[in-house]
mmCIF entry with sequence, helices, sheets and N, C-alpha, C, O atoms, coordinates in Angstrom:
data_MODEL
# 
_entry.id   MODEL 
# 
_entity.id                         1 
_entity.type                       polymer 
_entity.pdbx_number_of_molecules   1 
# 
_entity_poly.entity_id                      1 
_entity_poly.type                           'polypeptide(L)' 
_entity_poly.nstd_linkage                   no 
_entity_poly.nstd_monomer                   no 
_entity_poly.pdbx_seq_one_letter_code       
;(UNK)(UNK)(UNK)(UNK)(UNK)(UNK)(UNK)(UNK)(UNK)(UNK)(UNK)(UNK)(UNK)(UNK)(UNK)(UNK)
(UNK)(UNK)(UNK)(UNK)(UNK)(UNK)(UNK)(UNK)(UNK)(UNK)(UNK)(UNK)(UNK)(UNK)(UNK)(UNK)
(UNK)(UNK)(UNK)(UNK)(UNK)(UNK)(UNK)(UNK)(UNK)(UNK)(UNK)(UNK)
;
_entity_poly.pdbx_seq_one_letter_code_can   XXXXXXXXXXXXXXXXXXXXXXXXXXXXXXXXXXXXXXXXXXXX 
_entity_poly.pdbx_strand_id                 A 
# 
loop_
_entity_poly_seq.entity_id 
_entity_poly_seq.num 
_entity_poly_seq.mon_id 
_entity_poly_seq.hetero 
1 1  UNK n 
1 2  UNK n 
1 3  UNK n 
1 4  UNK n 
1 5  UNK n 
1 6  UNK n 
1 7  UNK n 
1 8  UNK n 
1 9  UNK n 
1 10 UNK n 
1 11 UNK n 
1 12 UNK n 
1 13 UNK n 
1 14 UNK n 
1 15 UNK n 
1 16 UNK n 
1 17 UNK n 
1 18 UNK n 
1 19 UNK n 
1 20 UNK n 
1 21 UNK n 
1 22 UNK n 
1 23 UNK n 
1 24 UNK n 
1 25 UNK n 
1 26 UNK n 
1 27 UNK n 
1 28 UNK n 
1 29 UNK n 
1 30 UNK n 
1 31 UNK n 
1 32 UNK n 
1 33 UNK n 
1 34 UNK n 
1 35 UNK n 
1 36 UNK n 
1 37 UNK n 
1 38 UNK n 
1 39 UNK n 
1 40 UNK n 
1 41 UNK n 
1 42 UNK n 
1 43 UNK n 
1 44 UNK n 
# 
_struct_asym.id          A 
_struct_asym.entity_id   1 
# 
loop_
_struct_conf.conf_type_id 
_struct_conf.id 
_struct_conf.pdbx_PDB_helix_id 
_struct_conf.beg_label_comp_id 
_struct_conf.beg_label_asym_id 
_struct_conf.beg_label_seq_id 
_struct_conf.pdbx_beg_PDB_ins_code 
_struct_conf.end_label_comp_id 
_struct_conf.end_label_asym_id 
_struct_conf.end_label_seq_id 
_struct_conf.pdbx_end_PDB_ins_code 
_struct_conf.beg_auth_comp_id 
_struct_conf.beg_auth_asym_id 
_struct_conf.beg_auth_seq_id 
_struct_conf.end_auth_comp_id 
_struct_conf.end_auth_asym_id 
_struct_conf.end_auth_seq_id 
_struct_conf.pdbx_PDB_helix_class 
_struct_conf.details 
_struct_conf.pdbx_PDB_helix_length 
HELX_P HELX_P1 AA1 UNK A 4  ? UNK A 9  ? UNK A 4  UNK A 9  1 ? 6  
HELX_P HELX_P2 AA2 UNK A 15 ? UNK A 25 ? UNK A 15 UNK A 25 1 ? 11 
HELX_P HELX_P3 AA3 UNK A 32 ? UNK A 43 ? UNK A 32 UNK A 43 1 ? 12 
# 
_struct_conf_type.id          HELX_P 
_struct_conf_type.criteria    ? 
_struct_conf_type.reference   ? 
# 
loop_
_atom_site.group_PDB 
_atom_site.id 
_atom_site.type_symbol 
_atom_site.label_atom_id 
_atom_site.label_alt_id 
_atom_site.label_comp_id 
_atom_site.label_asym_id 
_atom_site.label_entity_id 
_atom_site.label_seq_id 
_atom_site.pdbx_PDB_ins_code 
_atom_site.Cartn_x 
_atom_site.Cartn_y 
_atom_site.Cartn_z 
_atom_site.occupancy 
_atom_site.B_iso_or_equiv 
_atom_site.pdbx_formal_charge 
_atom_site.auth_seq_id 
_atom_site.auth_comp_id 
_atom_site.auth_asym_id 
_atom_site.auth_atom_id 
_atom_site.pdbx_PDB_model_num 
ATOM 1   N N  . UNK A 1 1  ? 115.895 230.883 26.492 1.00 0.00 ? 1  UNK A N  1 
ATOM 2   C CA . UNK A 1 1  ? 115.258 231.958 25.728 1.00 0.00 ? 1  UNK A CA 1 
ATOM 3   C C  . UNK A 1 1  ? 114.666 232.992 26.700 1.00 0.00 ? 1  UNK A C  1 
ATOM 4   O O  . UNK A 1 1  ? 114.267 232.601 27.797 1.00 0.00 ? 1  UNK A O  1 
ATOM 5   N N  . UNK A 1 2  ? 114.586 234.287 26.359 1.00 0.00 ? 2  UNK A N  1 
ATOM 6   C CA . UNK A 1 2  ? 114.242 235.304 27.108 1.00 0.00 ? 2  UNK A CA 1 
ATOM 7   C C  . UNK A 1 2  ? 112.598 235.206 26.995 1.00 0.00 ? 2  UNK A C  1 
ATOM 8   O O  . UNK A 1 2  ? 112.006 234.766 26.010 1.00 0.00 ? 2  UNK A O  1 
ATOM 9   N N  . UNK A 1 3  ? 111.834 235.821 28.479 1.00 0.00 ? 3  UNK A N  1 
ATOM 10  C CA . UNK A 1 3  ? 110.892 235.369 28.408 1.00 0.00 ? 3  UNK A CA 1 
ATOM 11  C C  . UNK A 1 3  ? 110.330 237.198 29.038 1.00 0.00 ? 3  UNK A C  1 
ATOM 12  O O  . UNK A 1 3  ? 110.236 237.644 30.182 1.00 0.00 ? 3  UNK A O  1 
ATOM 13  N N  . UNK A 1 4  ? 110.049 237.878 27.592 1.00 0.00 ? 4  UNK A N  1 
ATOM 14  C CA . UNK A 1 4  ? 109.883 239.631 27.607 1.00 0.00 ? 4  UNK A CA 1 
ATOM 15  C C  . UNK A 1 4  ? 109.066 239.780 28.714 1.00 0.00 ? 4  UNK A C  1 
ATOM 16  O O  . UNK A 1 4  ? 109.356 240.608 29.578 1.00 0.00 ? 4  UNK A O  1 
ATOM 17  N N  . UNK A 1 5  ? 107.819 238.896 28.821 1.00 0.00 ? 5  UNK A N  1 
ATOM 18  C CA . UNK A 1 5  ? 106.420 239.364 29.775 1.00 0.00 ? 5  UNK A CA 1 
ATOM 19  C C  . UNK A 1 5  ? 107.570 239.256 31.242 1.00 0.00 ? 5  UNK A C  1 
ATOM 20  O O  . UNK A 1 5  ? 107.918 240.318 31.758 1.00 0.00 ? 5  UNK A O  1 
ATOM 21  N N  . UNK A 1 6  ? 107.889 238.429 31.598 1.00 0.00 ? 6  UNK A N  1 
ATOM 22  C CA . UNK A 1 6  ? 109.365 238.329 32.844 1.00 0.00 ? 6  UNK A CA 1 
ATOM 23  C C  . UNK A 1 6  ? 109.851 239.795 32.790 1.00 0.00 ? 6  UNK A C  1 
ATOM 24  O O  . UNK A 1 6  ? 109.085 240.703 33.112 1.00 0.00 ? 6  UNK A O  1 
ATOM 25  N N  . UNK A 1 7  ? 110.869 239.987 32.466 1.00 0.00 ? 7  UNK A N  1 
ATOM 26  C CA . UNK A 1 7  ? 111.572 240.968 32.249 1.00 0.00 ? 7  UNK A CA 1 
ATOM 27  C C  . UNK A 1 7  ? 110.998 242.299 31.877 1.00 0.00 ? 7  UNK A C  1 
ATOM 28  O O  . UNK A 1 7  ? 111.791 243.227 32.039 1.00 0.00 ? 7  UNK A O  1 
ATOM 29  N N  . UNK A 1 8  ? 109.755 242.641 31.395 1.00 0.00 ? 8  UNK A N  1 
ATOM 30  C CA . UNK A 1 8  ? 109.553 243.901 31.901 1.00 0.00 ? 8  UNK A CA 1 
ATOM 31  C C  . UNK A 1 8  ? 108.621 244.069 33.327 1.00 0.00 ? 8  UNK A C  1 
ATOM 32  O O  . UNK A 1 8  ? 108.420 245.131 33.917 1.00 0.00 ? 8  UNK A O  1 
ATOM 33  N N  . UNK A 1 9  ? 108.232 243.040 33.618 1.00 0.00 ? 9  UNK A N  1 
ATOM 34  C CA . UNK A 1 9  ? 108.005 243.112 35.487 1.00 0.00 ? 9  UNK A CA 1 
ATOM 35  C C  . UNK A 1 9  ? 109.138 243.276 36.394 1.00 0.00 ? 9  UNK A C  1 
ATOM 36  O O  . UNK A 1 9  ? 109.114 243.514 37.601 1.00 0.00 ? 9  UNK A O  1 
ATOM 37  N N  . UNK A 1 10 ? 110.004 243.130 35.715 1.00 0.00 ? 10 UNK A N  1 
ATOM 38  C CA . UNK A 1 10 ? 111.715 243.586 36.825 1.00 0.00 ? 10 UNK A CA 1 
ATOM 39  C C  . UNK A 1 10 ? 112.099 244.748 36.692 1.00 0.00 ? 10 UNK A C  1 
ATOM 40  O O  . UNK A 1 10 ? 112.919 245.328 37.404 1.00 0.00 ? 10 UNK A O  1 
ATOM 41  N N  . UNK A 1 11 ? 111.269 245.354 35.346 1.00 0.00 ? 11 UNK A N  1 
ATOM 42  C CA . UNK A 1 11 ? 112.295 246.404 35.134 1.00 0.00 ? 11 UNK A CA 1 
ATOM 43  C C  . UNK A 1 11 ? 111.543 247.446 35.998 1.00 0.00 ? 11 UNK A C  1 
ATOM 44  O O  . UNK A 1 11 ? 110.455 247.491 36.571 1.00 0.00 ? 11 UNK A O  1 
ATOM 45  N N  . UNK A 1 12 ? 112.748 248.371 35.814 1.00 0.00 ? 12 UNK A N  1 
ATOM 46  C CA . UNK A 1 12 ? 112.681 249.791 37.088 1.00 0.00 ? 12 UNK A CA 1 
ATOM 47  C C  . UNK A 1 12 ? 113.612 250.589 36.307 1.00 0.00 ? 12 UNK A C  1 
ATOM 48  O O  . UNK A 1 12 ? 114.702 250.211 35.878 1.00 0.00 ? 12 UNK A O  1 
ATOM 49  N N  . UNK A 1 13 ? 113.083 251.708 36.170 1.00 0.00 ? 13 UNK A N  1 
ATOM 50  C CA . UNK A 1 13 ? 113.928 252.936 35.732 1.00 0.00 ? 13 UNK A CA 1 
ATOM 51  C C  . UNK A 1 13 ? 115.259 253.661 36.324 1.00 0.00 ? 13 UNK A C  1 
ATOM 52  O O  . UNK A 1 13 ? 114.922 254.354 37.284 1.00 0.00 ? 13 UNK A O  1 
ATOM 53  N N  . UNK A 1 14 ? 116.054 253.704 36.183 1.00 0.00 ? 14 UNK A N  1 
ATOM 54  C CA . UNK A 1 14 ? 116.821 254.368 36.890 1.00 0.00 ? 14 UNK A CA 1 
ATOM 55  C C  . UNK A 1 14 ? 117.005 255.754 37.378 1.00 0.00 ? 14 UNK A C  1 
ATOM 56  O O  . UNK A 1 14 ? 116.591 256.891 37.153 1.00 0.00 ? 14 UNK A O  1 
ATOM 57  N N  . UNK A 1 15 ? 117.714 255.201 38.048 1.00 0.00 ? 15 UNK A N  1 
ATOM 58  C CA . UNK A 1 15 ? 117.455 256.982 39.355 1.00 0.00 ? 15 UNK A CA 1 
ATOM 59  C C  . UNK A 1 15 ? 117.711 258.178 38.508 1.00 0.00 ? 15 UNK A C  1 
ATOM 60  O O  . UNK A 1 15 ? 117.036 259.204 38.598 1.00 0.00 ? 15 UNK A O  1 
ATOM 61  N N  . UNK A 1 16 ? 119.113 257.952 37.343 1.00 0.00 ? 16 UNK A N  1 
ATOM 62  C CA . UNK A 1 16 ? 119.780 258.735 36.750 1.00 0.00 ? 16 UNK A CA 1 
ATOM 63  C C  . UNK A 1 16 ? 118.690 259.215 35.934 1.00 0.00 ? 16 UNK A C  1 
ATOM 64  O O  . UNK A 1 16 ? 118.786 260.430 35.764 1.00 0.00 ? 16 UNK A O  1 
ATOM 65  N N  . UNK A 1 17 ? 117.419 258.560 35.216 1.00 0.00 ? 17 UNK A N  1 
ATOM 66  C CA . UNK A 1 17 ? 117.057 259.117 34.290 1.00 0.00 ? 17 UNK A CA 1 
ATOM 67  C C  . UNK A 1 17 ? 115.898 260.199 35.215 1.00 0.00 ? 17 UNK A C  1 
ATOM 68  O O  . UNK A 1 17 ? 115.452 261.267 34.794 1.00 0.00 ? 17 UNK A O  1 
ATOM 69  N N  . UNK A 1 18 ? 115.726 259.835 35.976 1.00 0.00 ? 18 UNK A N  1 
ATOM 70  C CA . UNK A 1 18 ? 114.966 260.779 36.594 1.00 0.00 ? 18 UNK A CA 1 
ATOM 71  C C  . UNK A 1 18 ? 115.449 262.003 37.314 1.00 0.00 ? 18 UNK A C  1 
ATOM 72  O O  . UNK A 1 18 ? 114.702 262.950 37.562 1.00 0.00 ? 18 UNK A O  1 
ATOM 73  N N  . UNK A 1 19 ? 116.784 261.958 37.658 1.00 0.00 ? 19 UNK A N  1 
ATOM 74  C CA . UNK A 1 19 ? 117.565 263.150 37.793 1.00 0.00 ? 19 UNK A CA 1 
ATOM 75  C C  . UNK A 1 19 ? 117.468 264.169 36.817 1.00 0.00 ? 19 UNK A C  1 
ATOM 76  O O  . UNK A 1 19 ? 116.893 265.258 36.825 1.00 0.00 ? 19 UNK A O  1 
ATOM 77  N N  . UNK A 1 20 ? 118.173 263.565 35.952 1.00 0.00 ? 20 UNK A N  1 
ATOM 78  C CA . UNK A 1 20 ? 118.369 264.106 33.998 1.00 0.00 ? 20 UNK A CA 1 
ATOM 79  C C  . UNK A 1 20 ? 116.976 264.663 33.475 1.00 0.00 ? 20 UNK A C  1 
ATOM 80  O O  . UNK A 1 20 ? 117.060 265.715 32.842 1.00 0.00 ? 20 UNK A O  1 
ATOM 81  N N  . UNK A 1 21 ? 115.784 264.154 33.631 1.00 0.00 ? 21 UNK A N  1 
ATOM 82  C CA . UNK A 1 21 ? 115.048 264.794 33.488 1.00 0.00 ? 21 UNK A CA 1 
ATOM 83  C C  . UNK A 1 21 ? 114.071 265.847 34.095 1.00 0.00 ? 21 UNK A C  1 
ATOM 84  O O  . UNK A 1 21 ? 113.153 266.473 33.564 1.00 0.00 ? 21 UNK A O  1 
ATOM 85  N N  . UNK A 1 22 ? 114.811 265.853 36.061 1.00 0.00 ? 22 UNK A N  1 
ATOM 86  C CA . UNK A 1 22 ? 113.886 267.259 36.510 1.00 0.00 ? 22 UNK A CA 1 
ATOM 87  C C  . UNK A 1 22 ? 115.236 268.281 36.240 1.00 0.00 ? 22 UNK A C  1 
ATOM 88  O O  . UNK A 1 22 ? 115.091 269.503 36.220 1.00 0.00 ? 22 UNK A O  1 
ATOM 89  N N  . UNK A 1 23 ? 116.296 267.760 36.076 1.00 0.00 ? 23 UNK A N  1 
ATOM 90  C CA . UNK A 1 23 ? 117.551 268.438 35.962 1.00 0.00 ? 23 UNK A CA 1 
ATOM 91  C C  . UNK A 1 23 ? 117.095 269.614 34.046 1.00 0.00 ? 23 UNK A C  1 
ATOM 92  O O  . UNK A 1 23 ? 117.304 270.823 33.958 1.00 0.00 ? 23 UNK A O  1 
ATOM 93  N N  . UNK A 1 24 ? 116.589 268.864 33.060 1.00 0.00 ? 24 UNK A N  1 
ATOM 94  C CA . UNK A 1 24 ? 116.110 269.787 31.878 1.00 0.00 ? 24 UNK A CA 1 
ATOM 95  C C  . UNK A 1 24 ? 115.339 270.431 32.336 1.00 0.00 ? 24 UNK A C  1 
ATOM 96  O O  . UNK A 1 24 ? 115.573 271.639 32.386 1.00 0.00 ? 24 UNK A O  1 
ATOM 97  N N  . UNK A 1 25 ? 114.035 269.890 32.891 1.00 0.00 ? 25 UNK A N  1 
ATOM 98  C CA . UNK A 1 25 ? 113.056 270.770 32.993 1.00 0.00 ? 25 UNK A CA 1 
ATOM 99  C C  . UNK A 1 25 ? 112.964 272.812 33.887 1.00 0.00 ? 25 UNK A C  1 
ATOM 100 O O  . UNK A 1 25 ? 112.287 273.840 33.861 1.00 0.00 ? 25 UNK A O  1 
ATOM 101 N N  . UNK A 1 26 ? 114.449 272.076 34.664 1.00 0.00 ? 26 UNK A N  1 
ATOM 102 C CA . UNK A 1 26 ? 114.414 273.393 35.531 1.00 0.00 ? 26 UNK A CA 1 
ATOM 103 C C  . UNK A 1 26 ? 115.472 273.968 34.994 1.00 0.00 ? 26 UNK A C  1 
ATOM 104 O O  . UNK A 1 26 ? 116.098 274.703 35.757 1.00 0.00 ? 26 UNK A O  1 
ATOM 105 N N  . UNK A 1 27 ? 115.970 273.834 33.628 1.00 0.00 ? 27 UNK A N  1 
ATOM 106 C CA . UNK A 1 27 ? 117.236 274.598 33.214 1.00 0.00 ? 27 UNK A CA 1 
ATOM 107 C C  . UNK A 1 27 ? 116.416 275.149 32.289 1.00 0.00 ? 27 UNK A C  1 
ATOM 108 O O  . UNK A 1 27 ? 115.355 274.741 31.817 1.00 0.00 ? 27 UNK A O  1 
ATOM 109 N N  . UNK A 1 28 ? 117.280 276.491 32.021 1.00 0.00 ? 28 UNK A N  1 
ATOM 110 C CA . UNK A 1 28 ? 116.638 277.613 30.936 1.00 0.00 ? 28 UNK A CA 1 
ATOM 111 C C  . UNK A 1 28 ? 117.416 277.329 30.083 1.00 0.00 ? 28 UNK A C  1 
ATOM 112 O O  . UNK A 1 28 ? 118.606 277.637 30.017 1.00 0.00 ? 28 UNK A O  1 
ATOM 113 N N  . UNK A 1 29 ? 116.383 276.321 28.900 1.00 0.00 ? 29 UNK A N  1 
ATOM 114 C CA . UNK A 1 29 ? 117.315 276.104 27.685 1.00 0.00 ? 29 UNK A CA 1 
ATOM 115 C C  . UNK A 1 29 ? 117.244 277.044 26.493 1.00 0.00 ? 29 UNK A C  1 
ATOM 116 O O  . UNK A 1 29 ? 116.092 277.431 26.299 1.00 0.00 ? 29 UNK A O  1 
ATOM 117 N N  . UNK A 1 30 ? 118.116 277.510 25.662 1.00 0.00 ? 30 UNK A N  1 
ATOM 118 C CA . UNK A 1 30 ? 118.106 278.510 24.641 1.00 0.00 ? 30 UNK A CA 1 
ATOM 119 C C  . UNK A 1 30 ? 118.225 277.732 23.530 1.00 0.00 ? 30 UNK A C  1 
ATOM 120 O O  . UNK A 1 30 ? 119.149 276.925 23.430 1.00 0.00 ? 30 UNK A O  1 
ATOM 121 N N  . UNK A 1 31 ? 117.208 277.911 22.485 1.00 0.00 ? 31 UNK A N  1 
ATOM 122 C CA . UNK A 1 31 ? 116.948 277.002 21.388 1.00 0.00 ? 31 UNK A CA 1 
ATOM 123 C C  . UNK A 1 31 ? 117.266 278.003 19.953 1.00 0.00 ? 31 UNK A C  1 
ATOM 124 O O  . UNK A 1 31 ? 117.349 279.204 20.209 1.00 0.00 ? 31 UNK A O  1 
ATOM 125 N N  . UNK A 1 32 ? 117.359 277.797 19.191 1.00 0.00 ? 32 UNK A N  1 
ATOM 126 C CA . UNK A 1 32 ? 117.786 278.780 17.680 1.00 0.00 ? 32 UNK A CA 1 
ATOM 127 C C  . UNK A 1 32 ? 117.199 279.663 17.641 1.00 0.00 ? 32 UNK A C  1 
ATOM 128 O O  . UNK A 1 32 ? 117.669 280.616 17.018 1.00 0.00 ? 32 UNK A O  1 
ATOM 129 N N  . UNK A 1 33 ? 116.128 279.770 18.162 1.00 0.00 ? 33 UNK A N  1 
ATOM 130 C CA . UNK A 1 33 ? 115.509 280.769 17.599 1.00 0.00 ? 33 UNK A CA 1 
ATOM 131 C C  . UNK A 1 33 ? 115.598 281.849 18.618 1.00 0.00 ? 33 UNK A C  1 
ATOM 132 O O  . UNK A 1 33 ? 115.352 282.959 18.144 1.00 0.00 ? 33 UNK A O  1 
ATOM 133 N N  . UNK A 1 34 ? 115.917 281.830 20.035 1.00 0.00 ? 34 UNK A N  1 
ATOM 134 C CA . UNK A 1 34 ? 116.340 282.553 20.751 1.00 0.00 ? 34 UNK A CA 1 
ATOM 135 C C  . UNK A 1 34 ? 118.168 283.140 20.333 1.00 0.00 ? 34 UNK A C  1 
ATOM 136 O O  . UNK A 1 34 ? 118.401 284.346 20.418 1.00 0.00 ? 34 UNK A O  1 
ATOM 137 N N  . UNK A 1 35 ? 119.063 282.369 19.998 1.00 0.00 ? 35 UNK A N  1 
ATOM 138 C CA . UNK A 1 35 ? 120.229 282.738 19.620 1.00 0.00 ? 35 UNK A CA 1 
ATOM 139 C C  . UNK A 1 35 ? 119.942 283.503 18.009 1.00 0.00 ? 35 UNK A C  1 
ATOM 140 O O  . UNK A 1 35 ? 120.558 284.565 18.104 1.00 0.00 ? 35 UNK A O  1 
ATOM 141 N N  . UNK A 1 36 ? 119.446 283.462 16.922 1.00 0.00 ? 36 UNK A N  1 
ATOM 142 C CA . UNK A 1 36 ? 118.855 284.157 16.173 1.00 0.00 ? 36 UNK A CA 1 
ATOM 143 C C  . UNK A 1 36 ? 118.045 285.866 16.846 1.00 0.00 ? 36 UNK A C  1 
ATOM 144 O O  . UNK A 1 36 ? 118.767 286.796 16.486 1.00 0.00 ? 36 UNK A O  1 
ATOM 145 N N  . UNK A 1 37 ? 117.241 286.192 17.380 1.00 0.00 ? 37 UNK A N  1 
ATOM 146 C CA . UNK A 1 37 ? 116.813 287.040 17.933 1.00 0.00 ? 37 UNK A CA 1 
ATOM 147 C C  . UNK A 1 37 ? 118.113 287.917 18.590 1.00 0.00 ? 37 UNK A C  1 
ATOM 148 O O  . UNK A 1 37 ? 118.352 289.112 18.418 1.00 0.00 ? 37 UNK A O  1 
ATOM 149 N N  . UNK A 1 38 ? 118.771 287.064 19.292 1.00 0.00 ? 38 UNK A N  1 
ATOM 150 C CA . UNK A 1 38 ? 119.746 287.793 20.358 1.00 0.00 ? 38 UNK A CA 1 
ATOM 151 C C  . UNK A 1 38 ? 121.291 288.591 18.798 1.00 0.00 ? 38 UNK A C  1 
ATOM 152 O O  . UNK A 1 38 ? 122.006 289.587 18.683 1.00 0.00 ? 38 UNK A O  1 
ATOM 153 N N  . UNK A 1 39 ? 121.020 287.425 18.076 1.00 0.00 ? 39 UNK A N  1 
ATOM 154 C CA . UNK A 1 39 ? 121.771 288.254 17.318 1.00 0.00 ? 39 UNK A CA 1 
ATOM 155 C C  . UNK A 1 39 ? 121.422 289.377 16.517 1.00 0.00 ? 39 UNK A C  1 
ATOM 156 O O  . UNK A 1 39 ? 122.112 290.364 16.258 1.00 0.00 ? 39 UNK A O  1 
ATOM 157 N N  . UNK A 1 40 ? 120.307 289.113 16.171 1.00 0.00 ? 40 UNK A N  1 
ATOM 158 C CA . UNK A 1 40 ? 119.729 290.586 15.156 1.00 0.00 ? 40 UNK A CA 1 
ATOM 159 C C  . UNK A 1 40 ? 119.719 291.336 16.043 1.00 0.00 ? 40 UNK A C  1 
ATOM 160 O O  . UNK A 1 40 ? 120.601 292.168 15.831 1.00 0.00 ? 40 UNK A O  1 
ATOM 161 N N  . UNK A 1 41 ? 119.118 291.568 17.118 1.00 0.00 ? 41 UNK A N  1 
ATOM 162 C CA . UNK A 1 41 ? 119.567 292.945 18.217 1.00 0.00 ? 41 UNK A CA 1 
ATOM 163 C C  . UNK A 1 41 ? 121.011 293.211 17.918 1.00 0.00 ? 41 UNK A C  1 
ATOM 164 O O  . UNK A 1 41 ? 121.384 294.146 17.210 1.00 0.00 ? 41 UNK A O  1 
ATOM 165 N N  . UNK A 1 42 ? 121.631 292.535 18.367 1.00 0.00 ? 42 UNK A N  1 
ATOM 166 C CA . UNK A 1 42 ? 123.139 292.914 18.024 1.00 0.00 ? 42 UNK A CA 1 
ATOM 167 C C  . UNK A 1 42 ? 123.204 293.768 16.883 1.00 0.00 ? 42 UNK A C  1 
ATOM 168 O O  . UNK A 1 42 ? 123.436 294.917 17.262 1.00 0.00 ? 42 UNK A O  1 
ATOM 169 N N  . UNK A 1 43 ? 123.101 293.689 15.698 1.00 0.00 ? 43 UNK A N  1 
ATOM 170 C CA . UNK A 1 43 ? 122.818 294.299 14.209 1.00 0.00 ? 43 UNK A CA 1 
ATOM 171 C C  . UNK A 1 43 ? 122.048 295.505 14.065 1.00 0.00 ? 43 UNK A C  1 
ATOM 172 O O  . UNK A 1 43 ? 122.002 296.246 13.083 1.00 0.00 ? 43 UNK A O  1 
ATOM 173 N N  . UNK A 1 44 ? 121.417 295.615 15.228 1.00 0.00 ? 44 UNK A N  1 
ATOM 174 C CA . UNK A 1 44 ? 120.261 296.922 15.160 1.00 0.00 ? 44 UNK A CA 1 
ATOM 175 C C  . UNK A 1 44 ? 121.092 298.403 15.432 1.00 0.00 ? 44 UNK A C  1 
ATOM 176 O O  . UNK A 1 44 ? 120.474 299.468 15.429 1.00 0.00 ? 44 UNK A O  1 
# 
């Protein structure tokens, strides 16, 4: 039987997720409401 209190003392995050997340933080993400805006200019 798995013994949880064990096993989350082993655990360690992986490298990848910590890539992936300074990798979002420094990208300029465009969310709806920016693609909304960019289109009504268009329309003006």
């Amino acid at each position: 039987m798995l013994n949880f209190e064990e096993e989350l003392k082993k655990y360690k995050p992986s490298l990848e997720v910590e890539d992936i997340e300074k990798a979002v933080y420094e990208e300029d993400l465009t969310d709806m409401t920016d693609i909304l805006r960019e289109m009504l200019d268009k329309t003006k």
